[in-house]
MARGU-454016 format. One record per residue (C-alpha): x, y, z; residue number from 1. Coordinates in steps of 0.5 Angstrom, whole numbers. Layout:
BEGIN
      c1      c2      c3     i
       X       Y       Z   NUM
...
end
This chain:
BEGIN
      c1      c2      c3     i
      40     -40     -36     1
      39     -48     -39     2
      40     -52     -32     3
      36     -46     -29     4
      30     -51     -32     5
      32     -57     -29     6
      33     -59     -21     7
      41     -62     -21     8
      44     -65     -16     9
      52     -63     -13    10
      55     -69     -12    11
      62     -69      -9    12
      69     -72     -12    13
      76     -72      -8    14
      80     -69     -12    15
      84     -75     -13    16
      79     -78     -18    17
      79     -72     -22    18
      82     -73     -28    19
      86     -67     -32    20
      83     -65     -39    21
      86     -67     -45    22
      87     -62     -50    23
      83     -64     -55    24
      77     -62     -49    25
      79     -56     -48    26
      78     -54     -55    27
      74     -48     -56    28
      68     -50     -59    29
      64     -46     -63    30
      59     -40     -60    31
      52     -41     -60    32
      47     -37     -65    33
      43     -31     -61    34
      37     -33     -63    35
      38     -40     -60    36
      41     -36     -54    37
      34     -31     -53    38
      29     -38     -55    39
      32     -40     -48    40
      31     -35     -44    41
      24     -33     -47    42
      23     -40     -45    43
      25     -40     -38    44
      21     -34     -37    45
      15     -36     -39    46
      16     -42     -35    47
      17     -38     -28    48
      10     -34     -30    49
       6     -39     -32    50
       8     -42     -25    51
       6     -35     -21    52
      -1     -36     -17    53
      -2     -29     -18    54
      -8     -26     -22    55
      -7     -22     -28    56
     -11     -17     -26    57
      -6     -15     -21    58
       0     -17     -25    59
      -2     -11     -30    60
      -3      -6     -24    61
       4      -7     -24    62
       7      -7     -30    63
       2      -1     -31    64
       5       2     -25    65
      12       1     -27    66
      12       4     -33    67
      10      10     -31    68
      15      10     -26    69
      22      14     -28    70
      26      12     -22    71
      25       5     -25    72
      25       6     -32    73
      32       9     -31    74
      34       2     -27    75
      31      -2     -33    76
      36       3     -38    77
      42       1     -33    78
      40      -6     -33    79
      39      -7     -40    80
      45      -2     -43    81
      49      -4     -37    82
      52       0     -30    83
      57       3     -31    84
      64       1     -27    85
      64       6     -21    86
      58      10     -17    87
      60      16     -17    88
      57      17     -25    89
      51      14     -23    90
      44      18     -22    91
      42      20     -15    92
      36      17     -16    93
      38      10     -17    94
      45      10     -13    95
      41       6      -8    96
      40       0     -13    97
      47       0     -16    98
      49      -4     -10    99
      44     -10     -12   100
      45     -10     -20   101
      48     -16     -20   102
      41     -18     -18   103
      36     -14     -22   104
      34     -17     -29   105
      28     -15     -33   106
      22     -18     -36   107
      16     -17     -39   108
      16     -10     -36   109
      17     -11     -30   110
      23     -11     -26   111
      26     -17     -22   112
      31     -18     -16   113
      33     -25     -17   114
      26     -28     -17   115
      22     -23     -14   116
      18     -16     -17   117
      21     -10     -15   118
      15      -6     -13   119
      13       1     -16   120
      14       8     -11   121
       7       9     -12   122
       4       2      -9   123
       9       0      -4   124
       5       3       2   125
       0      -1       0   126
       4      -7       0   127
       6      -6       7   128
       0      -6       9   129
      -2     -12       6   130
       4     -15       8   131
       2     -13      15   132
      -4     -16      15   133
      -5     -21      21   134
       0     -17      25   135
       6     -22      24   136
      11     -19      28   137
      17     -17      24   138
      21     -23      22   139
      14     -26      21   140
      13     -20      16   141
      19     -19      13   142
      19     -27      11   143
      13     -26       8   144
      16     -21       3   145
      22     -24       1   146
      17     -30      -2   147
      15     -25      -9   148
      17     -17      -7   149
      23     -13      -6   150
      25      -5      -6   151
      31      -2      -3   152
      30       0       4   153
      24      -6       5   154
      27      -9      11   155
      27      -2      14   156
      20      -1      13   157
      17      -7      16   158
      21      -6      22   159
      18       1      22   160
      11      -1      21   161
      10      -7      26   162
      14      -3      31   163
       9       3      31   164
       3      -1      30   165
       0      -1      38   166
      -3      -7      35   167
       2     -11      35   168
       5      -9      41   169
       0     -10      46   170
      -1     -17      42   171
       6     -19      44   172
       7     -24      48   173
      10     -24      55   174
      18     -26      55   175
      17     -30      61   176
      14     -38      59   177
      14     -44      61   178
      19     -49      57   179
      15     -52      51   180
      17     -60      50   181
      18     -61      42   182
      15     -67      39   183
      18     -71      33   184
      16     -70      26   185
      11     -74      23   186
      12     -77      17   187
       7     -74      13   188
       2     -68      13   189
      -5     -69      17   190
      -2     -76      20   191
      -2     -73      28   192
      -6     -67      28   193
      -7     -63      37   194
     -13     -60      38   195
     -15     -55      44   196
     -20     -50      46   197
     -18     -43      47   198
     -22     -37      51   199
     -22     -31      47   200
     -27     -26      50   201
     -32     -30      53   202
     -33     -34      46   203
     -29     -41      46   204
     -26     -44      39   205
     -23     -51      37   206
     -16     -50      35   207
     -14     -56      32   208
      -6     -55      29   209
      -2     -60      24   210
       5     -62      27   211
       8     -64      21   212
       5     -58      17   213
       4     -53      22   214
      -3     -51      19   215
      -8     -49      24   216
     -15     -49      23   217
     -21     -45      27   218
     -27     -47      30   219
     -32     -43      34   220
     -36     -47      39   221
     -43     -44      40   222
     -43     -49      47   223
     -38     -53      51   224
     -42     -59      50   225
     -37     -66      48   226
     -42     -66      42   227
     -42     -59      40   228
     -34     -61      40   229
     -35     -67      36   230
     -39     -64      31   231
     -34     -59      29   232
     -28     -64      29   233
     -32     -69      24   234
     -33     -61      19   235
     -25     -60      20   236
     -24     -69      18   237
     -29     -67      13   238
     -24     -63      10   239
     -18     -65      11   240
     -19     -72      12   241
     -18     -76      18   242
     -11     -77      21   243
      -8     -83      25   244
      -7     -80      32   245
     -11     -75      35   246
      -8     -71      41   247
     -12     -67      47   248
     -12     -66      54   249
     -16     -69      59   250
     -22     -64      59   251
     -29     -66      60   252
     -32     -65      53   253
     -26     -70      51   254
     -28     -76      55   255
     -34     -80      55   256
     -37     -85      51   257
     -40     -81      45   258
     -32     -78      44   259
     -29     -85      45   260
     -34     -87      40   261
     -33     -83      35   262
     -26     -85      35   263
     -28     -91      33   264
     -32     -89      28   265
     -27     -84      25   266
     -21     -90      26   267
     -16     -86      29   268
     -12     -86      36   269
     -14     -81      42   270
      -8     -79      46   271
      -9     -76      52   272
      -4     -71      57   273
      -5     -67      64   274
      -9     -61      63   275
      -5     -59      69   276
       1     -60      65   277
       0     -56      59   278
       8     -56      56   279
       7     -63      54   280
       3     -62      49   281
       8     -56      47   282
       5     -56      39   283
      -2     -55      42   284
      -1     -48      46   285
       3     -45      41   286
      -3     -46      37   287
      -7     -43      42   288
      -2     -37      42   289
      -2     -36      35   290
     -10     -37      35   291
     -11     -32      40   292
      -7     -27      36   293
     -11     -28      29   294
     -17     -27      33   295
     -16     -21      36   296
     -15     -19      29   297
     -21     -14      26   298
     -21     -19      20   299
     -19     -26      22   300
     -20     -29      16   301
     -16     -25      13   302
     -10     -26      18   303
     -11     -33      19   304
     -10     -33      11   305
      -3     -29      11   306
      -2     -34      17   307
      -2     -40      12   308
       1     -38       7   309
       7     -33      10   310
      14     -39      10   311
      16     -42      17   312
      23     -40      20   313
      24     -48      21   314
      22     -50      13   315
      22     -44      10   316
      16     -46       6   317
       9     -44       9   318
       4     -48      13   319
       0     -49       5   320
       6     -51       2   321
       7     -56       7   322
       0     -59       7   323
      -2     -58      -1   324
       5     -58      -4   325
       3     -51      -6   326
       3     -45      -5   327
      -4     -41      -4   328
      -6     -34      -7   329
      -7     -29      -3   330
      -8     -21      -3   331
       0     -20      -3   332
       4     -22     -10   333
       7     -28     -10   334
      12     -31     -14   335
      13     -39     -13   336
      18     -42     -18   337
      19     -49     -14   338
      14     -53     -11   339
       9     -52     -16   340
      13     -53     -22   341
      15     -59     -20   342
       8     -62     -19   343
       7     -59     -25   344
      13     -63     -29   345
      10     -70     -25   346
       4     -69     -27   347
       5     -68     -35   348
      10     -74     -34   349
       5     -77     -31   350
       0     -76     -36   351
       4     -77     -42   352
       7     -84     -40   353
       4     -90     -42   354
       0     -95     -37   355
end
């Protein structure tokens, strides 16, 4: 529970450098107070609460929820006073946790898998629905759950609703693609960013994606005119700042004196590949595929917020995490314990070191 707080680092020891204990190391040293022990644990508790991106508000639903929850509340009692030894004498209702009850704890009324809230029977099916929204696909759905919800039978459950949603099925992509050439990992995010035009019921959009990051951004064009294409692309810089190397195809509303321009102007490097060849700029069509899919969406603010925050399989952190070092708040509780608390930390050496 005391290294819980800190980030330690497992280093290797060929076993002839491992030096036998004497006896007087293994004398027993004397136990620690319980009051030392519960400081501790109060400690590390409030730590990973203060670092969970979620409003009070929600969090309270689910207190709330739980205590009126009896199969829940027997669970805190096992949880608390102890399981007992084999299944058999275990109530039906919580048969299906006592697999994983090496995993549940219980904090500030809630119930906990590892780091994850164990969510009441009454609101799951809400949660299923807000971990739908963008209609990721299963993996997609699944890995976005694991980032702060569990209860048995989760994955089932996703698998179920993403299967009968006729959303997602018409959505899904031909298996039948041409191969997409990958492209090497920038140093940093914002340094290479692609950018493309997507048609989407006669409506066109400025798809710009991250290579490092993956984060996209979607901009609607009310014409095809390169100065329309420039006007959107300076709001997009305008926000995220302009990246060192820019990488489109050799469309018309990329050419020209007033883009060349604006290159210069914004001072970053202007890739060209063939239009006719489309598998060159592979991160860019992916983009596109993704933006097509959260347009189609009846609220596309809303997929393309659970686009940026659901974890990348590659990374295993979101687009958001990537490109802010953070995660963001979304309609789905989050739990985040890792890349915010290590800012916070550098942030509060930062402030308390001397200049």
């Amino acid at each position: 529970m005391r290294l819980m707080r800190y980030n330690p680092t497992a280093e290797y020891v060929p076993g002839k450098r491992l030096v036998v204990a004497d006896a007087l190391s293994r004398q027993p040293q004397p136990e620690p107070e319980i009051s030392e022990l519960t400081g501790d644990i109060e400690a590390l508790e409030e730590a990973i609460q203060e670092a969970w991106p979620i409003s009070s508000t929600k969090l309270d639903i689910v207190k709330q929820q739980t205590m009126r929850d009896s199969e829940l509340q027997l669970v805190k009692r096992f949880v608390t006073e102890g399981w007992l030894k084999y299944s058999a004498g275990v109530p039906p209702e919580v048969k299906k946790y006592y697999s994983v009850r090496n995993h549940l704890t219980t904090s500030n009324e809630l119930v906990l898998y590892d780091s994850r809230m164990v969510i009441p029977q009454c609101l799951r099916g809400e949660m299923l629905q807000r971990i739908h929204e963008g209609h990721q696909g299963i993996v997609k759905c699944r890995t976005r759950a694991k980032c702060s919800m569990w209860w048995p039978g989760i994955s089932k459950r996703i698998q179920e609703m993403v299967t009968s949603c006729r959303e997602c099925q018409v959505s899904q992509p031909s298996r039948r693609r041409e191969t997409l050439l990958t492209t090497p990992l920038p140093s940093h995010p914002w340094e290479k960013v692609a950018a493309d035009i997507c048609e989407l019921n006669q409506e066109n959009y400025l798809v710009t994606v991250d290579y490092f990051s993956r984060y996209i951004d979607i901009a609607h064009l009310k014409d095809m005119s390169s100065e329309t294409t420039i006007a959107k692309l300076m709001n997009i810089f305008a926000r995220w700042g302009c990246p060192n190397e820019l990488v489109t195809d050799n469309g018309p509303r990329f050419m020209g004196r007033a883009f060349s321009q604006f290159a210069k102007k914004y001072d970053f490097k202007h890739t060209i590949t063939s239009p006719r060849y489309p598998q060159v700029n592979g991160e860019a069509e992916r983009a596109i595929r993704t933006a097509k899919t959260i347009l189609r969406q009846s609220d596309p603010f809303l997929a393309l917020m659970a686009y940026r925050s659901t974890p990348l399989q590659a990374t295993g952190v979101s687009p958001a995490q990537l490109m802010f070092g953070r995660q963001i708040p979304t309609t789905v509780p989050t739990l985040e314990t890792s890349l915010l608390g290590q800012i916070r930390s550098r942030l509060s050496r930062r402030i308390t070191e001397p200049n």
